[in-house]
C-alpha positions as CSV (number, residue, x, y, z in Angstrom):
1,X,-7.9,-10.4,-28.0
2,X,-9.3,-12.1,-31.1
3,X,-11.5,-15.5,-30.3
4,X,-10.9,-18.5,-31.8
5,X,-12.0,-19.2,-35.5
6,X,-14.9,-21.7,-35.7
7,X,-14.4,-24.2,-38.5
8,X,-17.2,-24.2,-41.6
9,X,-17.1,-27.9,-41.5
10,X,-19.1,-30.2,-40.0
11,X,-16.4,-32.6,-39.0
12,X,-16.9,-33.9,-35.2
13,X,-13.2,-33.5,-34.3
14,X,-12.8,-30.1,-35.6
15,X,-16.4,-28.4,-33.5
16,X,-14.6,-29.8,-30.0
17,X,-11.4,-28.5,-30.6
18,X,-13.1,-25.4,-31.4
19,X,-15.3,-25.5,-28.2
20,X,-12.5,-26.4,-26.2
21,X,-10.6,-23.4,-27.4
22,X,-13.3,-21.2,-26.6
23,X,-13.9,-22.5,-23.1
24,X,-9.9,-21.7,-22.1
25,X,-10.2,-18.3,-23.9
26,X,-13.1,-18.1,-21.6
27,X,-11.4,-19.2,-19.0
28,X,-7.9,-17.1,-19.4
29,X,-10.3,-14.2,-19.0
30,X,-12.0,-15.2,-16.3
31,X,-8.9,-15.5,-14.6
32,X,-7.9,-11.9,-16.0
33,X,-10.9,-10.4,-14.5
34,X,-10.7,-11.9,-11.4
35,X,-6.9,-11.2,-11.0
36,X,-7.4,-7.6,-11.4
37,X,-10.4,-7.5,-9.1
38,X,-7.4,-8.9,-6.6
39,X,-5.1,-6.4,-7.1
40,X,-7.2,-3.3,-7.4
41,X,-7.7,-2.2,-4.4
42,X,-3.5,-2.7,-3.8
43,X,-2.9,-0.7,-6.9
44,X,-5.4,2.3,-5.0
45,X,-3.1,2.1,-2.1
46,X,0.1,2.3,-4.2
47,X,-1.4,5.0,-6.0
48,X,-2.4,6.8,-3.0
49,X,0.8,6.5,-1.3
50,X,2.2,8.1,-4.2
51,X,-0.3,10.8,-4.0
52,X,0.0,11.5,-0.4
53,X,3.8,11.9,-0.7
54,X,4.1,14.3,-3.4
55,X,1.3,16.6,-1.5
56,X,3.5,16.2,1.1
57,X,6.2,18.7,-0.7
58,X,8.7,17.9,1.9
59,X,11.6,16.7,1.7
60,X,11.9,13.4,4.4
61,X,8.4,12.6,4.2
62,X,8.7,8.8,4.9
63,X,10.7,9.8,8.5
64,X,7.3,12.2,8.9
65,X,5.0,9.1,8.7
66,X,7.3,7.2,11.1
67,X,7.6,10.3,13.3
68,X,3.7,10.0,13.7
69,X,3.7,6.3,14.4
70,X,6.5,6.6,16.6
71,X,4.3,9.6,18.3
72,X,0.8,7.6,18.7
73,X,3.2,5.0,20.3
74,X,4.7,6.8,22.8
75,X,1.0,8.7,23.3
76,X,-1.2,5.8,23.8
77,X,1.0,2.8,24.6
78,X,1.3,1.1,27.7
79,X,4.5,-0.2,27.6
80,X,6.5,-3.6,27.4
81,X,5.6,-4.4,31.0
82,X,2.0,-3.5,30.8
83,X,2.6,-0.5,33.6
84,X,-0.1,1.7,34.4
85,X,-1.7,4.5,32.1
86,X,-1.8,7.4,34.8
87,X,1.6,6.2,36.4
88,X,5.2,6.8,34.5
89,X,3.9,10.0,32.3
90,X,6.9,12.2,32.9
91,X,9.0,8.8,31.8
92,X,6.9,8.4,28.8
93,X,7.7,12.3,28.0
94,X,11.2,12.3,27.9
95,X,11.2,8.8,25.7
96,X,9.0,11.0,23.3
97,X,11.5,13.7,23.6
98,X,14.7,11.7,23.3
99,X,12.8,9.8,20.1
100,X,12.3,12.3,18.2
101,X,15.6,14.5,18.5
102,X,16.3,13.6,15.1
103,X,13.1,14.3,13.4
104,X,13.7,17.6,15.5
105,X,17.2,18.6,14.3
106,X,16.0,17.7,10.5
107,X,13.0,20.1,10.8
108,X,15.2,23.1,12.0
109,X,18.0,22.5,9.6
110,X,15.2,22.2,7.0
111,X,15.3,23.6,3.5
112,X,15.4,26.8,2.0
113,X,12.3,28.4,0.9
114,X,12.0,28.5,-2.8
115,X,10.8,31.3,-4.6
């Protein structure tokens, strides 16, 4: 980013065109700066999701992550109709069990071990 040139002459018209230019060259990177500071901490999520993922080193790793929310759901939810937290545990059980039958199936079929 190169800044304006500022004019040798001592002509009126020419300095405030100059200054003007320099205040929105200013100004652009103001708005630069600040729109990064905005983003930053989206593009640390990004890149951590990214991260995460491939340390994962499996292969349906997004169903894993719904698996777990699905899980602390079912774990410490009350339920649509607000129903008691000591009552209705064997019910809450078998919706865990029957929810997760096909994160289940794809963790015994699985894939081979590589060597």
């Amino acid at each position: 980013m190169s800044l304006p040139e500022i004019p040798k002459t001592q002509n009126r018209r020419e300095l405030r065109k100059a200054l003007i230019r320099l205040r929105m060259e200013m100004h652009r990177q103001e708005i630069r700066h600040e729109s990064r500071q905005i983003v930053n901490p989206l593009q640390r999520v990004q890149n951590m999701t990214r991260q995460f993922q491939g340390s994962l080193d499996f292969k349906h790793a997004p169903l894993w992550g719904l698996g777990a929310v699905v899980l602390l759901g079912f774990l410490t939810g009350r339920g649509a109709r607000g129903g008691s937290a000591s009552g209705g545990g064997i019910t809450r059980m078998i919706k865990l069990g029957t929810s997760l039958i096909p994160l289940i199936k794809l963790v015994m079929q699985g894939t081979p071990p590589k060597h």
